[in-house]
C-alpha positions as a Markdown table, in Angstrom:
| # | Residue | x | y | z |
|---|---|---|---|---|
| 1 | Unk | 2.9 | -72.5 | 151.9 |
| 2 | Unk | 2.3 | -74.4 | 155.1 |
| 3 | Unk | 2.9 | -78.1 | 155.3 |
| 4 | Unk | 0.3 | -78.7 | 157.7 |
| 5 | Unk | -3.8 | -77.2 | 157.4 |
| 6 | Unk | -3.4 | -74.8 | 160.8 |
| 7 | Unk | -3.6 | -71.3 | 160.6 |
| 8 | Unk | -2.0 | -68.2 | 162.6 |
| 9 | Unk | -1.7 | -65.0 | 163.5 |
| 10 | Unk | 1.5 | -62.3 | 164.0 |
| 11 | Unk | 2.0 | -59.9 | 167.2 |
| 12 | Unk | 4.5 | -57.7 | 166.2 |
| 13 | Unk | 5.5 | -55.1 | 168.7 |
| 14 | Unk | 8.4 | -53.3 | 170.8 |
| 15 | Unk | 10.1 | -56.6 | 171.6 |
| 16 | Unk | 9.6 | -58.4 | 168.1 |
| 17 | Unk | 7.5 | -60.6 | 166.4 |
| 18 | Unk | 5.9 | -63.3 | 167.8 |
| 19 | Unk | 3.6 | -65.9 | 165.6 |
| 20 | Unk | 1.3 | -68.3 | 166.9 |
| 21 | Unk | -1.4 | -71.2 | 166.5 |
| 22 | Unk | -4.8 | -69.3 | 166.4 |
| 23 | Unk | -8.2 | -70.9 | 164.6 |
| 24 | Unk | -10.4 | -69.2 | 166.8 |
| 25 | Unk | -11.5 | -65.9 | 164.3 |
| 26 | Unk | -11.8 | -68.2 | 161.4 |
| 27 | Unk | -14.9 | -67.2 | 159.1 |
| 28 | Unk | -15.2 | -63.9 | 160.6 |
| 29 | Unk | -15.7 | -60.7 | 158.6 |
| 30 | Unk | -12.4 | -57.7 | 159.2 |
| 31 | Unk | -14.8 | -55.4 | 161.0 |
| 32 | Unk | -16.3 | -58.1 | 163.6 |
| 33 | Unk | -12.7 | -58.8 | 163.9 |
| 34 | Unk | -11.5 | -55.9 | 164.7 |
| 35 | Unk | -14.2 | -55.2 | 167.2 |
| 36 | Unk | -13.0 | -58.5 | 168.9 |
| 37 | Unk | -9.2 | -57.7 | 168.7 |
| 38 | Unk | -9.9 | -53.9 | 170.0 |
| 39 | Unk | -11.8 | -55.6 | 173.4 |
| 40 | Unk | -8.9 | -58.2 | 174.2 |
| 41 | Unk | -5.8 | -55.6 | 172.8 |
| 42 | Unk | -7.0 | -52.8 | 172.9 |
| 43 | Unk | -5.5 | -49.4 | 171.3 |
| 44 | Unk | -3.7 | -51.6 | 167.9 |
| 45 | Unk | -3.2 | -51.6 | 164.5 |
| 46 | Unk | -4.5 | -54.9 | 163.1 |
| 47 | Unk | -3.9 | -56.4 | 158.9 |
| 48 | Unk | -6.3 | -58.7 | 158.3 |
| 49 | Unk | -8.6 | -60.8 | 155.9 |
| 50 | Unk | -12.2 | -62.1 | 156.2 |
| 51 | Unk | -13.5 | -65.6 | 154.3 |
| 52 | Unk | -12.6 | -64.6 | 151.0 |
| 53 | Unk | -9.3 | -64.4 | 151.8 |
| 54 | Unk | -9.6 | -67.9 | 153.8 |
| 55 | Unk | -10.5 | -69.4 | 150.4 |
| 56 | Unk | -8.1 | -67.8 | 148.3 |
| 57 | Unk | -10.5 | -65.7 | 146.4 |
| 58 | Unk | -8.6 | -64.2 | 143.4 |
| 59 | Unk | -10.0 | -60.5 | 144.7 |
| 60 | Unk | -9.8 | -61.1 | 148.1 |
| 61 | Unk | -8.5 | -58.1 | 149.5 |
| 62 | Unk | -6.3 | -57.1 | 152.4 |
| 63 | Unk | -7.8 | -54.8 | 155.3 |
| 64 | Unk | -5.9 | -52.3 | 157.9 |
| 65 | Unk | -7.1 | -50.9 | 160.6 |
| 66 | Unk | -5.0 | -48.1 | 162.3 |
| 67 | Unk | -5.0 | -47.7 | 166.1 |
| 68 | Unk | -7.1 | -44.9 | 165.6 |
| 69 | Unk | -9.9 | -46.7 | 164.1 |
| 70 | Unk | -9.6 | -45.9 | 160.5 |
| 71 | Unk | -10.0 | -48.7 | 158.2 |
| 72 | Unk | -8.6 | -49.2 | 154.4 |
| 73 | Unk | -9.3 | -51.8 | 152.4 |
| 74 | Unk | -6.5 | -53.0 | 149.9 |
| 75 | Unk | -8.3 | -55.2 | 147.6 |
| 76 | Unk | -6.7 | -55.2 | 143.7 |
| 77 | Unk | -4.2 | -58.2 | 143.5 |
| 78 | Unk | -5.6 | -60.6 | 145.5 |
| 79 | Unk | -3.4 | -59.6 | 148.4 |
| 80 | Unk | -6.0 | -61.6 | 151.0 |
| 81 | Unk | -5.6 | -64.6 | 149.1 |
| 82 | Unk | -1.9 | -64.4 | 149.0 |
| 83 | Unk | -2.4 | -64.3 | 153.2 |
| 84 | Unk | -5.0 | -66.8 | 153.2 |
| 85 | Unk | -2.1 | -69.2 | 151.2 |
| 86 | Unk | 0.2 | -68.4 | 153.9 |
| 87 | Unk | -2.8 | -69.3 | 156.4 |
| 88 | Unk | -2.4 | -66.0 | 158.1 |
| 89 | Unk | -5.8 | -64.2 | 159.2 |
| 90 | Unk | -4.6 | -61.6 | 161.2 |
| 91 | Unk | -1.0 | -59.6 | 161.7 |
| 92 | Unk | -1.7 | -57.0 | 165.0 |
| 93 | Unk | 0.9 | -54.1 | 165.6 |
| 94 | Unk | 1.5 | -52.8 | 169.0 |
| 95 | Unk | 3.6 | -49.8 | 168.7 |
| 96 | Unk | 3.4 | -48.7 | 172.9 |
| 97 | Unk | 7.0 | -49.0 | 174.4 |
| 98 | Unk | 8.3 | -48.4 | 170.9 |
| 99 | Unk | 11.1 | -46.0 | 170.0 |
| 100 | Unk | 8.4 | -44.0 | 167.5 |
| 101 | Unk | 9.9 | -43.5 | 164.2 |
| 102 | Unk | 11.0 | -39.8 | 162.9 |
| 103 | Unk | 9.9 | -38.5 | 160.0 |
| 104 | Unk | 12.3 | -36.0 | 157.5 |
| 105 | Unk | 9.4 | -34.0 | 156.0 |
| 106 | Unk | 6.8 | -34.0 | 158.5 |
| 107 | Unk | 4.8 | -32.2 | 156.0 |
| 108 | Unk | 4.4 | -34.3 | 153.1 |
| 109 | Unk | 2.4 | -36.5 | 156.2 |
| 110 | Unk | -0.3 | -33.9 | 157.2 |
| 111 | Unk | -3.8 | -34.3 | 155.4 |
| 112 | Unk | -4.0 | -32.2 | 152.3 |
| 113 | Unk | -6.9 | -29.0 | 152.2 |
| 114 | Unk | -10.1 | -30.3 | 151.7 |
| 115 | Unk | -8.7 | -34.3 | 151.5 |
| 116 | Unk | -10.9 | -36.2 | 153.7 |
| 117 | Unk | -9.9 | -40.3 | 153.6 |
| 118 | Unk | -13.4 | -41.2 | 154.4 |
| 119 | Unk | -15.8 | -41.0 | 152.0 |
């Protein structure tokens, strides 16, 4: 846990990780948060968590949103209050000017007949 009440976020992309001060989205709600992170990023994946998380709600959950747009929500376990402990609101992943990774069964990675994620 952090020794000192200041909270951060994580850039992670081609170059690395980089992890700094940031206070500013504090209280917001994942989806205003994303909307925020899409103007000033643009096009990037972003793991978050909203207030809950902040107070280390025991179901707070942990939310993903792909660079596509598509969000998940992870939320049995309390994963957003294990962030919110760590004092992270926000990890974004940049993957442009990344090597891409290959897959060995492209297949087993394509949408199933009839599977829609959204409901």
């Amino acid at each position: 846990m952090p020794t000192e009440d200041k909270w951060y976020s994580i850039h992670i992309d081609k170059d690395g990780a980089t992890i700094k001060e940031d206070a500013e989205y504090l209280g917001k709600g994942n989806y205003e948060l994303y909307k925020i992170i899409g103007e000033k990023m643009g096009k990037v994946g972003v793991i978050s968590i909203g207030p809950a998380g902040e107070y280390r709600m025991a179901a707070a959950n942990i939310s993903v949103k792909d660079p596509d747009g598509n969000v998940r929500s992870h939320g049995r376990g309390g994963g957003g209050a294990v962030m919110g402990s760590k004092k992270i609101k926000y990890i974004t992943v940049d993957e442009k000017g990344g090597p891409g990774v290959t897959l060995n069964d492209p297949e087993k990675f394509k949408p199933r007949q009839g599977f829609s994620p959204r409901r």
